[in-house]
C-alpha positions in Angstrom: -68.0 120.3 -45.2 -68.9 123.9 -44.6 -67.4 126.4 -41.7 -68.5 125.4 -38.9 -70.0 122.3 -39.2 -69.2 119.8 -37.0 -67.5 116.4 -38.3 -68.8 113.1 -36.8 -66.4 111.0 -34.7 -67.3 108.7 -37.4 -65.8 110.7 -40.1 -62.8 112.3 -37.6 -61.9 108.3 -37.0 -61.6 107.6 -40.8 -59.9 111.2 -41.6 -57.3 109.9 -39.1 -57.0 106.4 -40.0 -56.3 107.9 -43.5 -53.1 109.9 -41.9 -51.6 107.6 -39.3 -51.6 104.5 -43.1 -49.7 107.7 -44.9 -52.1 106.9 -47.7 -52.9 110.6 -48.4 -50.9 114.1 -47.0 -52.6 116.0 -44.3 -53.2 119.0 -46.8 -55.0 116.7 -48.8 -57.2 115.0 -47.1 -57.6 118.4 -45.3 -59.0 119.6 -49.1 -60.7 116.5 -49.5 -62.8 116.4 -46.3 -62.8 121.0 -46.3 -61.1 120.9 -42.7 -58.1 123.0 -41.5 -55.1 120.8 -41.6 -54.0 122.1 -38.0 -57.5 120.5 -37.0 -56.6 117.3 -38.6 -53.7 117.2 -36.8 -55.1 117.8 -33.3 -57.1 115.2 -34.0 -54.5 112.5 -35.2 -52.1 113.8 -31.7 -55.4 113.1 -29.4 -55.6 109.7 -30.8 -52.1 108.8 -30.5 -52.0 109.8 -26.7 -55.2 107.9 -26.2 -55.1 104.7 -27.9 -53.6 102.8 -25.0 -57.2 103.5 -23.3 -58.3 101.3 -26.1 -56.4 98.3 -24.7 -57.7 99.3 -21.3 -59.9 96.4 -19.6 -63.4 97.5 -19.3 -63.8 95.5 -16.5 -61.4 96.5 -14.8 -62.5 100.2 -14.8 -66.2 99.0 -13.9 -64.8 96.4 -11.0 -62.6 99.6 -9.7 -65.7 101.9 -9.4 -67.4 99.4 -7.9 -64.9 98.7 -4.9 -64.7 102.2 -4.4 -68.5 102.6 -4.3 -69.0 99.5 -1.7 -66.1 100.7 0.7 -67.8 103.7 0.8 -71.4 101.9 1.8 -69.0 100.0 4.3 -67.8 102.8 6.0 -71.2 104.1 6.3 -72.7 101.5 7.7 -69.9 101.1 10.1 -70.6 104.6 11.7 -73.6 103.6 11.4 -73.7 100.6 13.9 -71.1 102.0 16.0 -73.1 105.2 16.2 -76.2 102.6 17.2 -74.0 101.0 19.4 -73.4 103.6 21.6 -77.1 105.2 21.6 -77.6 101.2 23.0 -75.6 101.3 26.0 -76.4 105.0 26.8 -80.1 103.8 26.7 -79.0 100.9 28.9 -76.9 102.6 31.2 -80.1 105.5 31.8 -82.8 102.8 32.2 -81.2 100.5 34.5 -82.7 100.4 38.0 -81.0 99.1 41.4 -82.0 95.7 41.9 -83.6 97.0 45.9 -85.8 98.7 43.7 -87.1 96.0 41.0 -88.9 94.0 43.9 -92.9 94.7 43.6 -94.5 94.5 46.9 -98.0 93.0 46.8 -100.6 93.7 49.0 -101.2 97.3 50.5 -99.5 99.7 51.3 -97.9 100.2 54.8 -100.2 102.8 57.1 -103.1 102.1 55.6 
């Protein structure tokens, strides 16, 4: 592989695999695949802190974003009705009328 060329997380899993089985030293597979061995290293370090991730229920992740997402909504629509709520009674409280003056008179008007 020439400078600069990027290796495929295909290849990087495989160049690790090779190190973590001991089948091979890092200087040689380091010749063998034309990385820097500090690279191969860096590598085999960022998949030993993250292979209990790999254990890690998918699910779960998903079901937790989820929950998050809905309570969120929830909350929303909460302020939401209780925002409605009070434009309700405000609307109720400004458009009620006395009951002396709901009575319709029929007939004319007095003086006329």
């Amino acid at each position: 592989m020439s400078k600069h060329n990027k290796v495929s997380k295909e290849d990087k899993a495989k160049i690790v695999m090779t190190v973590l089985r001991g089948e091979k030293t890092v200087a040689e597979i380091a010749s063998q695949y034309a990385v820097h061995p500090n690279l191969i290293s860096r590598w085999k370090q960022q998949a030993v802190n993250n292979m209990a991730e790999l254990f890690e229920d998918e699910r779960e992740k998903i079901d937790r974003k989820m929950y998050r997402e809905q309570a969120h909504k929830i909350e929303q629509l909460e302020k939401l009705v209780g925002q409605r709520e009070y434009e309700l009674d405000w609307l109720k409280k400004k458009l009620s009328v006395p009951d002396n003056y709901r009575e319709v008179k029929i007939g004319r008007p007095k003086g006329s």
